[in-house]
C-alpha positions, 0 to 999 in steps of 0.5 A: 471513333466519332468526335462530337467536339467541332474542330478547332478553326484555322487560319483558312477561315480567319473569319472564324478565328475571329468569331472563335477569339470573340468566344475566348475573350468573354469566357476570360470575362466569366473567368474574371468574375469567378476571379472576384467573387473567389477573392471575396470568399478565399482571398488570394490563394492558388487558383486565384492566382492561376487565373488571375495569370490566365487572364494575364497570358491570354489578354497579353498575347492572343487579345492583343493579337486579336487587335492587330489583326483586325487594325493590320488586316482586315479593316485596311483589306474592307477599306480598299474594298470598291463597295467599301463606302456605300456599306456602314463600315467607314463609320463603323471601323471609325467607331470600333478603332476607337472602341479598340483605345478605350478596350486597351486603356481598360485593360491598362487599368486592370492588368496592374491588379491581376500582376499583383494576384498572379505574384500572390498578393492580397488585393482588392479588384476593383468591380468597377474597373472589371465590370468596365473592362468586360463590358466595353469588350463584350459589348464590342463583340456584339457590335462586331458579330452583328455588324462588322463580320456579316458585310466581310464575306460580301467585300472580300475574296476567298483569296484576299480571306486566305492572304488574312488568315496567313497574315494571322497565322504569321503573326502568332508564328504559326 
């Protein structure tokens, strides 16, 4: 049988995990408008609770991930790169390290709200906080999508990619 869906990437293309965990990210953005136009009509019902947990679970676990991957692996692998300082990326990292604390103080300032959703209780989500919080990270990915993960291959091996990956791969247990 003929599968039409590409397969998942792995851990031995961590650039791709990457540009995949960038996809999963925004979608939780779309599921987290959804999440505020339901409250509007439905108020706090079950699927509103279901993904109001979702966001929950992924923004927890794999978003945070995400971050450690980047901050652990792969920005201090491009600085010890010889090339490292006649490319953009010391200024670049510069700006997307701190791009990462005000993602996170987004992220602090939403999740108590989507807590109170995924336990049931009627709340109010405030679309500033939300539009900040998917606007720093969607904006965020489009920098590291066009900026950030094109120069990677040009800094690094094929071997040094791989010792990323597995360092991904052990961070989630893998």
């Amino acid at each position: 049988m003929i599968s039409f869906t590409p397969a998942a990437p792995s851990f031995d293309h961590p650039l791709e995990m990457l540009r995949a965990c960038h996809g999963k990210i925004l979608r939780q953005g779309e599921i987290l408008q959804k999440l505020a136009a339901h409250l509007d009509c439905h108020g706090c019902d079950t699927e509103a609770q279901l993904a109001a947990q979702g966001i929950l679970r992924y923004f927890e676990t794999a978003g945070q991930f995400h971050h450690l991957d980047e901050e652990e692996n792969l920005f201090p692998a491009l600085r010890a790169s010889d090339e490292f300082a006649q490319t953009p990326l010391p200024a670049l990292l510069e700006r997307l390290l701190v791009e990462h604390v005000g993602m996170l103080a987004a992220w602090d300032a939403l999740r108590p709200v989507l807590s109170l959703l995924a336990a049931g209780e009627q709340v109010a989500l405030d679309a500033a906080v939300m539009n900040d919080f998917i606007t720093r990270y969607s904006d965020h990915i489009a920098i590291e999508n066009a900026e950030l993960l094109p120069l990677v291959p040009k800094l690094l091996t094929l071997e040094q990619l791989k010792t990323i990956g597995q360092k991904m791969a052990e961070r989630r247990g893998a």
